[in-house]
C-alpha positions as CSV (number, residue, x, y, z in Angstrom):
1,X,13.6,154.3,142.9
2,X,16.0,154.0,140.3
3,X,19.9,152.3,141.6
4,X,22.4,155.0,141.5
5,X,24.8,154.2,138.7
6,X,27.8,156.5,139.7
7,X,30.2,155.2,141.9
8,X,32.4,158.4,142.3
9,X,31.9,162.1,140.9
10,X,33.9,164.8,141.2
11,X,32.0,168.3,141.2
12,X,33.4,171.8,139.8
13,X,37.1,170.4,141.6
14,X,39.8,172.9,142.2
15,X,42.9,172.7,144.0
16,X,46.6,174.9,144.8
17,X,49.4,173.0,147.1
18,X,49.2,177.4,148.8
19,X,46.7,180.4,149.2
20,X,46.6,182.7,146.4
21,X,48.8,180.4,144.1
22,X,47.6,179.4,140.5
23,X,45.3,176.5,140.6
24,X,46.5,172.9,139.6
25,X,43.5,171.4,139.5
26,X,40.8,173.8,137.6
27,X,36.8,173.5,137.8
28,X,37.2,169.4,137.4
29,X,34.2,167.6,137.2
30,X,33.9,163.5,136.2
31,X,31.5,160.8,136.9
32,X,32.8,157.2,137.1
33,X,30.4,154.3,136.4
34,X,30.0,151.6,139.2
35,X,32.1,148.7,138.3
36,X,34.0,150.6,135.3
37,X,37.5,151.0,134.6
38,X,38.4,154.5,134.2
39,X,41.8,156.4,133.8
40,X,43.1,159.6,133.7
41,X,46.2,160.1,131.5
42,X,48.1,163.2,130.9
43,X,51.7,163.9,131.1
44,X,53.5,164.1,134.0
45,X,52.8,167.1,136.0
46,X,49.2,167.9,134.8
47,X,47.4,166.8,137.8
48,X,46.5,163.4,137.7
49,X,48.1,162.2,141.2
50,X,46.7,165.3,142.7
51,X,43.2,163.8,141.8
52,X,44.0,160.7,143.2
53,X,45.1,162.1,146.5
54,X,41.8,164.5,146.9
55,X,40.1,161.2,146.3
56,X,41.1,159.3,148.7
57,X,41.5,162.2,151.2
58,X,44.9,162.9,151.8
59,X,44.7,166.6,150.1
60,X,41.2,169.1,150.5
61,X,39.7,170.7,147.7
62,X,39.5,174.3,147.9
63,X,36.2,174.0,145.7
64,X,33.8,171.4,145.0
65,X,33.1,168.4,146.1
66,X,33.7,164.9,145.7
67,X,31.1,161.8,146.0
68,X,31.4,158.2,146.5
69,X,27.9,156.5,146.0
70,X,26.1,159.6,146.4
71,X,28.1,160.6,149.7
72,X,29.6,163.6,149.8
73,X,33.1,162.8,151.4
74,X,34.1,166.5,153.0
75,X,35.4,165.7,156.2
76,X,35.5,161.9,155.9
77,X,39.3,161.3,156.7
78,X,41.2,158.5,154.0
79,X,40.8,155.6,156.0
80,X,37.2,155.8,156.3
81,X,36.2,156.6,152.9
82,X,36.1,152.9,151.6
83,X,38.8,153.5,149.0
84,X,41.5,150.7,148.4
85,X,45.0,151.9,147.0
86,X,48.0,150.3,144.8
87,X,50.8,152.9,144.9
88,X,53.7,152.8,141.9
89,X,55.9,150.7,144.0
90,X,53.3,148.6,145.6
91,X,54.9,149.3,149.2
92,X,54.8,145.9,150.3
93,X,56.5,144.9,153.5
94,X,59.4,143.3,153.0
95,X,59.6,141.5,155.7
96,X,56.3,140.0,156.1
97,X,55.2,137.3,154.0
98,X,52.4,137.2,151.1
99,X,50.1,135.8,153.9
100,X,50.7,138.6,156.0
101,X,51.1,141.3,153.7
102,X,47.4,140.9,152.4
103,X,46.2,140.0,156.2
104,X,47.8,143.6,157.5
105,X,44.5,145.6,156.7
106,X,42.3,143.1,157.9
107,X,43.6,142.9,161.9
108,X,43.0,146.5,161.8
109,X,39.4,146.2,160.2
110,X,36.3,146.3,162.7
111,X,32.9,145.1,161.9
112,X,30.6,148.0,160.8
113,X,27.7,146.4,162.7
114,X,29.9,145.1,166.5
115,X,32.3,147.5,166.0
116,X,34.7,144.6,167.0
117,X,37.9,143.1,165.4
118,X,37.5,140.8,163.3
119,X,37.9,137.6,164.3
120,X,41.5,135.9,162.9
121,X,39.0,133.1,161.0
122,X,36.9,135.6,159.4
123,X,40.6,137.2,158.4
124,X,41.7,133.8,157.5
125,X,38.5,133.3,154.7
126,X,38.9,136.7,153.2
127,X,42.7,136.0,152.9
128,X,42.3,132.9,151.3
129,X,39.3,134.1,149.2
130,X,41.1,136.8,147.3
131,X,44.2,135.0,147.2
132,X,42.6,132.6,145.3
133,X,40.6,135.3,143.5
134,X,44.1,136.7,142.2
135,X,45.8,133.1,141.7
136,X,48.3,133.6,144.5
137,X,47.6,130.3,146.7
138,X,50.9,129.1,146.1
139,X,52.7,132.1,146.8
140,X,51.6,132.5,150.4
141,X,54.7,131.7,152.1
142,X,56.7,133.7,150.0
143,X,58.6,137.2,151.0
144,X,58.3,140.1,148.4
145,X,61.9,139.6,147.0
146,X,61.2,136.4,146.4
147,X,58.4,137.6,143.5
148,X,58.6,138.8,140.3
149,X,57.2,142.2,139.3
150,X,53.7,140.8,138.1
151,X,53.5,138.4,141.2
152,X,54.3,141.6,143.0
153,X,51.6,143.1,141.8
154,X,48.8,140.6,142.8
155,X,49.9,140.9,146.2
156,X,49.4,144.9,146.3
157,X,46.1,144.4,144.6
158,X,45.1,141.6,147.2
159,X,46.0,143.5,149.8
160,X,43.9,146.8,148.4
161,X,40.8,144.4,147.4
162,X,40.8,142.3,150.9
163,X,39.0,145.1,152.8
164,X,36.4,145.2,150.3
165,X,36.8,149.1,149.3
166,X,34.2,150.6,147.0
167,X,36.7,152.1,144.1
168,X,40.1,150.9,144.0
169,X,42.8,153.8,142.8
170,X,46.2,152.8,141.5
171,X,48.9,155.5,140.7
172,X,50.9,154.3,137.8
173,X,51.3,150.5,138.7
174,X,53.2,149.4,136.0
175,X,55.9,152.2,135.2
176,X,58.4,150.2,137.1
177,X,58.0,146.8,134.9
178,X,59.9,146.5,131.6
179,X,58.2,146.6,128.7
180,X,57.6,142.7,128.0
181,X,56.2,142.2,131.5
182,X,54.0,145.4,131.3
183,X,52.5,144.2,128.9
184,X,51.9,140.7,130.5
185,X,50.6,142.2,133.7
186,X,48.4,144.8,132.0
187,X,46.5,141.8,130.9
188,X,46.0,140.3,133.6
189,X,44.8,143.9,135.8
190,X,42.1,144.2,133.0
191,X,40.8,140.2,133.6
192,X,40.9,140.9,137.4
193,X,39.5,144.2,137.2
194,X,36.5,142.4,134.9
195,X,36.4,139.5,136.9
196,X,35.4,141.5,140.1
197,X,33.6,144.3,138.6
198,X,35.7,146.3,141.3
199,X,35.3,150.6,140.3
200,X,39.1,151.3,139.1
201,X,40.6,154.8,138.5
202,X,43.7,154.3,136.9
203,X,46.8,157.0,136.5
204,X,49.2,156.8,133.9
205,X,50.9,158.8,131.1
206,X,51.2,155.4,128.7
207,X,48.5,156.1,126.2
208,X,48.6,152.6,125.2
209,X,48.2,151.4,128.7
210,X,45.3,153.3,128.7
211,X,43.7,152.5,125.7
212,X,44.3,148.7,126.5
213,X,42.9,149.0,130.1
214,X,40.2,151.7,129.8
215,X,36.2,151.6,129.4
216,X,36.5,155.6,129.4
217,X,39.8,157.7,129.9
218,X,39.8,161.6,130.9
219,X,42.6,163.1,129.0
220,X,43.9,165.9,131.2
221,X,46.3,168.9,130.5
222,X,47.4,171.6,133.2
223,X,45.0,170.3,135.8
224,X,42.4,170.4,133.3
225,X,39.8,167.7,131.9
226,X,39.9,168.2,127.7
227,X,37.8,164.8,126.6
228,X,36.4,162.4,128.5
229,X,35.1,159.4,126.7
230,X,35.8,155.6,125.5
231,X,38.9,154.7,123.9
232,X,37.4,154.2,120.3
233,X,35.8,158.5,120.8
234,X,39.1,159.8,121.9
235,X,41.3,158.0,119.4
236,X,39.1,158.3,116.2
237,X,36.9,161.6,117.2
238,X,39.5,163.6,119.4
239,X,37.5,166.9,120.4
240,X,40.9,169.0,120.6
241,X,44.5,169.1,118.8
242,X,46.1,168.3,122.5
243,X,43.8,164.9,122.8
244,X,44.7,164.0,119.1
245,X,48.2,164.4,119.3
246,X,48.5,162.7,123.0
247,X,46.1,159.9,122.8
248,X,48.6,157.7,119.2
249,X,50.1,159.9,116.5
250,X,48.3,162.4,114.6
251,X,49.3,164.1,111.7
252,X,47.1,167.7,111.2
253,X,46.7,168.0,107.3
254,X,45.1,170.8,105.2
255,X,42.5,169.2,102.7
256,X,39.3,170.6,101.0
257,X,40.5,174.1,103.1
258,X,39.8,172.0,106.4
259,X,42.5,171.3,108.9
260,X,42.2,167.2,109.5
261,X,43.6,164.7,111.6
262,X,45.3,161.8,109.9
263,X,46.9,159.0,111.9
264,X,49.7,157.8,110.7
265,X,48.4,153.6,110.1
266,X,45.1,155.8,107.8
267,X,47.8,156.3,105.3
268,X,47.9,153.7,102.3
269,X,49.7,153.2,99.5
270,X,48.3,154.6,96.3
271,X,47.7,151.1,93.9
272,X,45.3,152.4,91.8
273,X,45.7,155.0,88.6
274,X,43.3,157.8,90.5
275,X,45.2,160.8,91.8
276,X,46.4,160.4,95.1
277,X,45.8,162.1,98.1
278,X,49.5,162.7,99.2
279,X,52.8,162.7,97.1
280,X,55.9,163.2,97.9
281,X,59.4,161.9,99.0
282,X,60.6,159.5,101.7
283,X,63.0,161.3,104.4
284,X,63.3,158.8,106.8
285,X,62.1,154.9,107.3
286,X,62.0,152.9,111.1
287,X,61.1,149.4,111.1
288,X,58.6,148.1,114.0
289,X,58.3,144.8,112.8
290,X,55.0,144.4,110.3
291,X,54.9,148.2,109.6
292,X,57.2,150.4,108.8
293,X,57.3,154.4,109.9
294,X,58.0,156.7,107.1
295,X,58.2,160.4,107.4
296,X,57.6,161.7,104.4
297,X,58.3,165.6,102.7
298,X,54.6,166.0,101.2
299,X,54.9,168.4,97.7
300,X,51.1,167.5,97.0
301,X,48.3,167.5,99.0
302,X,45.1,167.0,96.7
303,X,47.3,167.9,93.3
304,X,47.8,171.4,94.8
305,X,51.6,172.1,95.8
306,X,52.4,172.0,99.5
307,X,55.8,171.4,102.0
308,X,54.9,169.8,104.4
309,X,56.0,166.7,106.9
310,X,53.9,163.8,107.8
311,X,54.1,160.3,109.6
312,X,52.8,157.5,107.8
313,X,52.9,153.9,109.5
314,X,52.7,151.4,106.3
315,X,52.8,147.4,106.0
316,X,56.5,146.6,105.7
317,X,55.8,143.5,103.4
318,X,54.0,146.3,101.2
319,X,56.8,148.9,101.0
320,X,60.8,147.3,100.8
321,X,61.0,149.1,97.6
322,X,60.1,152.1,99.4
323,X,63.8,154.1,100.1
324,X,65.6,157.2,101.6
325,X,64.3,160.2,98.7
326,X,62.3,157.9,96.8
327,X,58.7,159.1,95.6
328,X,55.9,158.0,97.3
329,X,52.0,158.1,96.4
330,X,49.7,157.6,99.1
331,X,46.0,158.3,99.7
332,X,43.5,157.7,103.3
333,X,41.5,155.6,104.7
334,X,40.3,157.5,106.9
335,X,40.3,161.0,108.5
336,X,38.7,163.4,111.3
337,X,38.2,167.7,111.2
């Protein structure tokens, strides 16, 4: 018999908050990979909390069903369905210490076998053990105001991970860090994540978080799933106009009598004598550092006449001549219809 691969799926999902209204999750179905890290991004309101909550039992679907490792989870209330949770503000107790804020779950916890507590040295080794796991050893005696953001962090996912759940769900974890620390603790969720091979589903609107984080993301728009696929298919083969324009930039351009999708870092500037792909005029420049953002007013597309805007990220070092309703030449790298 072969090992089942799917650690959660979600079958033909649909959901309303009350009888007879409109439907906010609609005919949903996903399969998450044992041990993958998987997110579902969409802007806020589309439905990606709701998800999270008929996961892990807090909300019923009104059809479909849901499976963890094969189980189908109907009637299986939240606290026995083996799912661990990091909420947006990590809900830590501030008034217990790190120590105790990861050994909370644990004098609750009974032995699936006895049936029993477990006993406080058998909470004492997995305490230690995931502390150590998450490089927190020297932060045991510390209160939660006492911790930066990131550190923060650790201790919510310490506290999710010591009861040993079989998928781990975290609702927008990072929206409350600025940007420099996001960054820094995005990092080091994705070497933890890897590190334990735990099975993550991940919520957030920040398409670079996701990008970053993901094996596979499940773009979603009004409760709906519109692509579900690796990071590499969604940015550089988006199956919609909504999944190209949410998941970076895209710019939708008319070439050959095809509508494309251009991002705006496929642009290039034209060096070479050939006819270029796109002329026109600079409206606006933004520096970001190495690259520059230009929109430019496009009066050829392919030599025939056109007006049209478009985004085009370009190396700065490449473009200081480059001003306010100067011409520009540019052709692509690449492109996607």
């Amino acid at each position: 018999m072969t090992e089942n691969r799917i650690a959660l799926s979600l079958k033909d999902i649909s959901y309303s908050y009350k009888e007879n209204n409109a439907p906010v999750i609609k005919d949903f179905s996903l399969d998450v990979t044992k041990g993958s890290f998987t997110t579902l991004l969409g802007q806020s309101g589309c439905g990606k909390t709701t998800l999270l909550r008929l996961i892990s039992g807090f909300l019923v679907p009104s059809n479909g069903t849901i499976e963890l490792n094969g189980i189908n989870q109907k009637g299986i209330e939240p606290d026995k369905r083996k799912i661990g949770m990091v909420f947006q503000d990590y809900a830590l107790f501030p008034h217990m210490s790190v120590k105790q804020n990861i050994l909370f779950g644990l004098k609750l916890k009974r032995d699936k076998a006895s049936g029993k507590k477990l006993s406080k040295e058998l909470q004492e080794e997995k305490a230690d053990k995931i502390a150590a796991n998450l490089d927190l050893q020297n932060l045991l005696n510390r209160f939660p105001n006492e911790l930066s953001g990131g550190q923060q962090q650790r201790v919510a996912l310490a506290r999710a991970l010591v009861l040993d759940p079989e998928i781990l769900l975290m609702d927008e974890p990072l929206s409350s860090l600025d940007t420099k620390l996001r960054e820094k603790v995005r990092e080091e969720l994705k070497i933890i994540q890897q590190k334990l091979k735990i099975t993550t589903v991940y919520v957030t609107h920040d398409q670079e978080e996701a990008l970053s984080l993901s094996d596979k993301i499940a773009v979603i728009n009004d409760g709906s799933l519109l692509q579900y696929g690796t990071p590499r298919e969604l940015y550089f083969k988006p199956q919609n106009d909504f999944t190209a324009d949410f998941v970076g930039r895209a710019n939708f351009v008319n070439l050959e009598g095809e509508t494309y999708i251009i991002r705006p870092e496929w642009f290039e500037l034209n060096k070479t004598e050939k006819q270029s792909i796109v002329e026109g005029r600079v409206i606006s420049a933004s520096f970001l550092g190495d690259r520059t953002r230009f929109v430019i007013a496009a009066s050829k597309i392919e030599g025939s006449a056109c007006s049209v805007s478009i985004t085009a990220d370009l190396p700065t070092l490449e473009t200081n001549f480059l001003e306010k309703d100067g011409s520009v030449s540019l052709n692509v790298s690449h492109k996607w219809k």
